[in-house]
ROKEKOL-362804 format. One record per residue (C-alpha): residue in one letter; x, y, z. Coordinates in steps of 0.25 Angstrom, whole numbers, padded with zeros to 4 digits, always signed. Layout:
residues N
aXYZ;...
//
This chain:
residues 443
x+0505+0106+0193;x+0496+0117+0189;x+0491+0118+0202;x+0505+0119+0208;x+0509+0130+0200;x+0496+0139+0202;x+0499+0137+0217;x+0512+0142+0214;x+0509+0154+0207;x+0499+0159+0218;x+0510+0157+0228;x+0518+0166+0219;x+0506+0175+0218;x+0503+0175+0232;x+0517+0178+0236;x+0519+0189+0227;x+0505+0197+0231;x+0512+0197+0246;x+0523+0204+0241;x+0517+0212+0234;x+0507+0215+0244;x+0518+0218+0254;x+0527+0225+0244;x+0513+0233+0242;x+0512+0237+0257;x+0525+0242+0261;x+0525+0251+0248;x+0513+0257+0253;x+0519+0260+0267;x+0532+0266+0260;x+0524+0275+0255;x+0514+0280+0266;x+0527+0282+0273;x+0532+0291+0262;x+0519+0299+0261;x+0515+0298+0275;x+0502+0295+0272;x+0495+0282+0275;x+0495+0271+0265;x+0483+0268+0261;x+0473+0254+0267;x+0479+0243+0257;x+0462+0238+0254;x+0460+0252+0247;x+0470+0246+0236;x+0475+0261+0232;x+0489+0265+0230;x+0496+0274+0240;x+0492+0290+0241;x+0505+0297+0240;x+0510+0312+0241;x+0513+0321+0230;x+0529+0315+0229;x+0541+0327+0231;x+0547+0335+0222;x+0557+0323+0220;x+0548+0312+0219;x+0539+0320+0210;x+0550+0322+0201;x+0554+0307+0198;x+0539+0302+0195;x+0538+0313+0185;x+0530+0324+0191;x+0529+0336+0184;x+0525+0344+0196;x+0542+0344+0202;x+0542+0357+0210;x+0540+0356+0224;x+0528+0348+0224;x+0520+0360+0221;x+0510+0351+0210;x+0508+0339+0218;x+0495+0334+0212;x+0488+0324+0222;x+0479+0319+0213;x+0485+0305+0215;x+0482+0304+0228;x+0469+0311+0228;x+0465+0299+0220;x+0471+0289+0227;x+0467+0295+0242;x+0453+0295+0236;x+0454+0282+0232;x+0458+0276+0244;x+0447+0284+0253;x+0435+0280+0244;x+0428+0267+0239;x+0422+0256+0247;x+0432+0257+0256;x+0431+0272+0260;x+0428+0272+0275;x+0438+0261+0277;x+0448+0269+0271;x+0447+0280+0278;x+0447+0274+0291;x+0460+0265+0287;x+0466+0278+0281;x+0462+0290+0291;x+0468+0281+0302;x+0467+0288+0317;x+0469+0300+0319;x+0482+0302+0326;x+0489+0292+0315;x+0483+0299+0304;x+0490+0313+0305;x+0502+0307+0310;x+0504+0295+0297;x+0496+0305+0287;x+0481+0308+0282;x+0479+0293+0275;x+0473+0293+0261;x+0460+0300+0266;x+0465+0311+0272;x+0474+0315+0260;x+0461+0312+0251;x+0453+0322+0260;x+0465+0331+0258;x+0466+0331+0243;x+0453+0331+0242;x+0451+0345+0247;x+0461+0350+0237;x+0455+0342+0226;x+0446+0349+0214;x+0437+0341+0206;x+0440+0338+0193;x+0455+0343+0195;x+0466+0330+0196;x+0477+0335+0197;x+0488+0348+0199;x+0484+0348+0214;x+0496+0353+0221;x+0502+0347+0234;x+0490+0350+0245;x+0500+0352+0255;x+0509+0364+0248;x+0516+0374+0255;x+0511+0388+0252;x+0525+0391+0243;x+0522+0376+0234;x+0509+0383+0233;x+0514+0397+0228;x+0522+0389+0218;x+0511+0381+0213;x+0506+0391+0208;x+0517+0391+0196;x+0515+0377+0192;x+0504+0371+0186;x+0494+0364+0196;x+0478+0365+0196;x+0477+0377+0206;x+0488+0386+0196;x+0477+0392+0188;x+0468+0396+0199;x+0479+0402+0206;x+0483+0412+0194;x+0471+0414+0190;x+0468+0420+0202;x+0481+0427+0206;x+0482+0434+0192;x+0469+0440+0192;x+0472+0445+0207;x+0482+0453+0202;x+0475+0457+0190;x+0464+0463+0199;x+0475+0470+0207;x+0481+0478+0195;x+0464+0481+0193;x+0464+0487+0206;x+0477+0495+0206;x+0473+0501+0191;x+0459+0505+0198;x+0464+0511+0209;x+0470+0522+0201;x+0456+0524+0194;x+0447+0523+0205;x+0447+0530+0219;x+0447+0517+0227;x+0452+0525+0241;x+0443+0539+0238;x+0433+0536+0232;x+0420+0528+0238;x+0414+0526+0225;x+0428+0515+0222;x+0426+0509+0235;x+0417+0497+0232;x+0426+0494+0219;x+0439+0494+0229;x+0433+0485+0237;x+0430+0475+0225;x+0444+0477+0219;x+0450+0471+0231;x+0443+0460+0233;x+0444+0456+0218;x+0458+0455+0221;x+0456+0448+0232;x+0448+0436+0229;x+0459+0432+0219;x+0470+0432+0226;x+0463+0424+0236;x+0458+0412+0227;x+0473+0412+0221;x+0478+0412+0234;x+0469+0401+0238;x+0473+0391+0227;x+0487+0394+0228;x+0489+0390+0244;x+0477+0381+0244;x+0485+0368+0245;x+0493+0370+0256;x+0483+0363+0265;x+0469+0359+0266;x+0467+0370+0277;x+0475+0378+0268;x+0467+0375+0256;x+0453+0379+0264;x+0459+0392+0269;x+0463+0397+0256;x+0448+0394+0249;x+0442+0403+0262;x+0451+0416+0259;x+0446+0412+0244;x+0431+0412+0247;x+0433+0424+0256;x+0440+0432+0245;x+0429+0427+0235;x+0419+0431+0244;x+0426+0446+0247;x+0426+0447+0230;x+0408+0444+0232;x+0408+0456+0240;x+0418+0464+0233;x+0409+0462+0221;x+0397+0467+0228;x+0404+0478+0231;x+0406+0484+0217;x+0391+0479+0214;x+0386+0487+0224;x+0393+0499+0221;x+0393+0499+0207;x+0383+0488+0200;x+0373+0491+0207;x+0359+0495+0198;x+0354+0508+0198;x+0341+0503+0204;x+0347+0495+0215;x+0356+0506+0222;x+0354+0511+0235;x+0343+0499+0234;x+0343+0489+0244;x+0352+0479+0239;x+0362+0489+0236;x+0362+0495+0251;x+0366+0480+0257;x+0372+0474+0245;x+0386+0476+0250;x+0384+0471+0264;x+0377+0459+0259;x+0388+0456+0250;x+0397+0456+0262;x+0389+0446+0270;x+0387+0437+0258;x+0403+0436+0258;x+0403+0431+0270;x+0393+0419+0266;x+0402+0416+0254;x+0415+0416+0263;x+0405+0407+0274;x+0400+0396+0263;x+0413+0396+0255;x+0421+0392+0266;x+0411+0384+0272;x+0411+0376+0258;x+0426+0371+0262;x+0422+0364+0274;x+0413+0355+0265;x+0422+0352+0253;x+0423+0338+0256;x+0411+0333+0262;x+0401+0340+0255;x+0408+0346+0242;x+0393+0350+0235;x+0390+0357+0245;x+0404+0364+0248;x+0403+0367+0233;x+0388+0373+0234;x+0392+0380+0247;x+0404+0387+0240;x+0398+0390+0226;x+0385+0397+0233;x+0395+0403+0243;x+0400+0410+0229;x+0388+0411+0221;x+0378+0419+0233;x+0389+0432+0234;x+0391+0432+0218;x+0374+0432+0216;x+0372+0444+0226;x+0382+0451+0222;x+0378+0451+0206;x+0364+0454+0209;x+0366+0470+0205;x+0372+0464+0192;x+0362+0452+0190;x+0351+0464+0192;x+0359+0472+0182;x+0361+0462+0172;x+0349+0456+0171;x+0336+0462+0178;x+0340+0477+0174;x+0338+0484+0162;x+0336+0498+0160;x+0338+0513+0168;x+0344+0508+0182;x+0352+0497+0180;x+0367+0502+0177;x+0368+0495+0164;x+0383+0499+0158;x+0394+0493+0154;x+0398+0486+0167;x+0386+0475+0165;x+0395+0468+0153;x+0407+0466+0163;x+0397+0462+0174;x+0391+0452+0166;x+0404+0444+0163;x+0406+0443+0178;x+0393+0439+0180;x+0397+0428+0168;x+0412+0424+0173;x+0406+0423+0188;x+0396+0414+0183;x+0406+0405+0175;x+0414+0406+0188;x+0405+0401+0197;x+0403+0389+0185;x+0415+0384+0187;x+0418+0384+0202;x+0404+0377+0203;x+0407+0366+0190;x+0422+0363+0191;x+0420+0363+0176;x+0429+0358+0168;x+0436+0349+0178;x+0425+0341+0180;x+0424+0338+0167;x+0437+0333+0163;x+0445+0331+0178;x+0459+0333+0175;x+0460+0340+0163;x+0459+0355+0170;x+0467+0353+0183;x+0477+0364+0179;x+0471+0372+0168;x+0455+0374+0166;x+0448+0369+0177;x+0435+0377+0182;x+0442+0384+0194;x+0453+0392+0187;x+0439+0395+0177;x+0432+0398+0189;x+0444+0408+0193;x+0447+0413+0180;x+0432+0416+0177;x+0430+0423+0189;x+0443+0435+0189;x+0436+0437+0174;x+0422+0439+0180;x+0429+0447+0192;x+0436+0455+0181;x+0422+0457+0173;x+0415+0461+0186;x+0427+0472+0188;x+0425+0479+0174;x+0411+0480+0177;x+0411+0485+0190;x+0421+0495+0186;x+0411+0500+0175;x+0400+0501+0186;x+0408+0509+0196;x+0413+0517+0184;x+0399+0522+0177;x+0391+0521+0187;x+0399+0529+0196;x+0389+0541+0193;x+0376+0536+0196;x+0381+0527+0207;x+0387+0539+0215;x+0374+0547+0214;x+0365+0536+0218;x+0372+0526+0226;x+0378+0525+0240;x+0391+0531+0242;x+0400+0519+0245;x+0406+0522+0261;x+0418+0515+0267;x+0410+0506+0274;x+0400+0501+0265;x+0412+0497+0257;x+0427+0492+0265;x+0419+0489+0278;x+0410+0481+0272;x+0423+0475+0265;x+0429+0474+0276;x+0418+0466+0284;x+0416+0457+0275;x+0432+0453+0273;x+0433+0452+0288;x+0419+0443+0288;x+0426+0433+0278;x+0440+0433+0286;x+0432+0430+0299;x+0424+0420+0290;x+0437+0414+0284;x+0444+0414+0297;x+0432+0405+0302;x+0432+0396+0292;x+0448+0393+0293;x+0446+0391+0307;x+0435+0382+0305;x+0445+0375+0294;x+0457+0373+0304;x+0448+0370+0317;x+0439+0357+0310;x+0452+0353+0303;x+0449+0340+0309;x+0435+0339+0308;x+0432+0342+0293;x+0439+0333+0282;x+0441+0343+0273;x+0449+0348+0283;x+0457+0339+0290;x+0467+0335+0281;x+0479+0339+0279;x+0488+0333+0267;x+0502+0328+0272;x+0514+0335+0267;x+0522+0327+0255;x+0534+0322+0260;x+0544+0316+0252;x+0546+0301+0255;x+0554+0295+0266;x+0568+0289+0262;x+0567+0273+0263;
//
């Protein structure tokens, strides 16, 4: 008897895990055909990668991002994707999922190919407030007046922008930027301080319209931030120089080499994205000494006159207090971009508010703004000594070297987004291209 009713209940048993099982299987290809993404191989054992839902959808699971799908955070599917493209059964996955080449673009990118995706907008330590990585350029204007983890570093660029401006404009009326020769190298600084901002709030603004969109946006970044390196040498070279080192060697070619040191920043900088997913130690090494080699040459006439110079001949004034905060803020800068501190110690607790890039950003318009004061004090007391013993400062030695080196880094931009678009199929960072959400068919 007993035996009977065990029989019986594995019947029961076995009957219901079919149903299940089908029940389980035509739930999952509803929902690729509503996401028009393929579902994933059922011996992963992971749930289905969805889309960010629509406005509506959003709205009834209790969302709390309901405009427009501005704020869609893909942190679930990032997870997930990662999930199903990982493990023991990694280079099966991938084949199952990839699929051939002419199905895959037609029925989707698979779970892969959105995971290569996210993963190119993806910040370590940062979990979530990842807006939609397809946005149109408007959802990305707007985005910037909600709260997502890029709003910080958008305004804490933007506002200082026009911070610099209003410097710019107020100098202008003291300083004879169009007569005067001495004001020229300090002209040329102002307007690439206001550039490099703008650039980097730009870039985190439009950056998720599109992988290609994003890797465009970061090269006018690098570019702009290696125009500010040049910009600073500049005003060193004019103004902050020591006593003992003008009309010295390294003051006769500082400028030029300055100029030809931008264009290895903007070289390795961009090179670095081409290497963000296969070797990200070294793209990260590549980028921070793409940064770090313009900053050390161009601080050696203040490293000289903070450290090694004492004494008759070394222009100690007032101006060495403001350069030593830069000094300190760019070094606290350059801390942060290298750690992602303090993300990485508690992921998730800074994704909108406190995490080491908007740091990074806020410390570095504060070191800028130190390293402004000071050179005004320099170009200001030492107007004197320097007009009796220095070079006379020509149009060319200042706006055609200028103007060189902006069209160098276009061309070198320009060169690097053609490489972008013409290995688009070639490079994984490159190749993929996260599907528009749609909202669901109607059943």
């Amino acid at each position: 008897m007993s035996s009977l009713h065990l029989s019986s209940w594995r019947r029961i048993l076995s009957v219901y895990l079919c149903l299940n099982q089908a029940s389980r299987g035509q739930r999952l290809k509803e929902l690729s055909q509503d996401t028009d993404v393929d579902p994933p191989p059922s011996h992963l054992g992971v749930g289905v990668v969805h889309h960010c839902p629509p406005a509506g959808k959003r709205d009834e699971i209790g969302s709390s991002q309901t405009q427009s799908g501005l704020l869609c955070t893909h942190t679930h599917i990032f997870k997930e994707t990662a999930a199903s493209v990982t493990g023991n059964a990694h280079n099966k996955a991938a084949s199952d999922l990839q699929g051939p080449p002419s199905t895959s673009r037609r029925q989707g990118l698979g779970a892969k190919g959105l995971f290569l995706s996210l993963q190119i907008f993806w910040e370590d330590g940062i979990i979530s407030g990842y807006r939609h990585p397809k946005s149109s350029a408007l959802d990305c204007v707007l985005s910037s007046f909600q709260m997502n983890n890029e709003t910080i570093n958008i305004w804490t660029h933007f506002l200082p922008t026009w911070y610099f401006l209003w410097r710019f404009l107020v100098l202008s009326y003291s300083l004879d930027f169009w007569g005067d020769s001495y004001s020229w190298p300090f002209l040329a600084y102002m307007s690439l301080v206001c550039l490099y901002p703008f650039t980097s709030s730009c870039a985190h603004m439009f950056s998720t319209m599109s992988t290609h969109a994003r890797h465009i946006c970061y090269f006018l970044d690098y570019g702009a931030l290696s125009l500010y390196s040049l910009g600073c040498a500049f005003t060193y070279g004019a103004y902050a120089m020591p006593d003992c080192w003008v009309n010295g060697p390294l003051h006769r070619y500082f400028v030029p080499t300055a100029a030809f040191n931008s264009f290895i920043c903007t070289s390795l900088s961009c090179y670095s994205r081409f290497l963000e997913l296969e070797c990200p130690r070294v793209s990260k090494i590549l980028r921070t000494v793409a940064f770090m080699y313009p900053f050390l040459f161009d601080n050696i006439p203040l490293f000289y006159r903070l450290l090694f110079c004492f004494g008759d001949g070394c222009a100690w004034n007032d101006s060495i207090a403001g350069y030593f905060y830069h000094l300190f803020f760019a070094a606290l800068t350059g801390f942060l971009f290298a750690s992602h501190l303090p993300e990485r110690l508690a992921p998730g607790r800074f994704d909108f508010i406190g995490h080491s890039h908007q740091l990074f950003h806020i410390c570095a318009v504060v070191g800028t703004h130190f390293q402004l004061e000071a050179v005004l004090w320099d170009l200001r007391s030492r107007r004197a000594w320097l007009s009796a013993h220095a070079p006379v400062a020509i149009f060319t030695h200042t706006f055609a070297t200028l103007g060189a080196a902006l069209l160098g880094n276009l061309a070198l931009l320009a060169t690097f987004t053609a490489a972008l678009l013409r290995s688009a199929g070639g490079v994984s960072i490159l190749q993929s291209n996260v599907p528009e959400a749609e909202p669901p068919k109607e059943k």
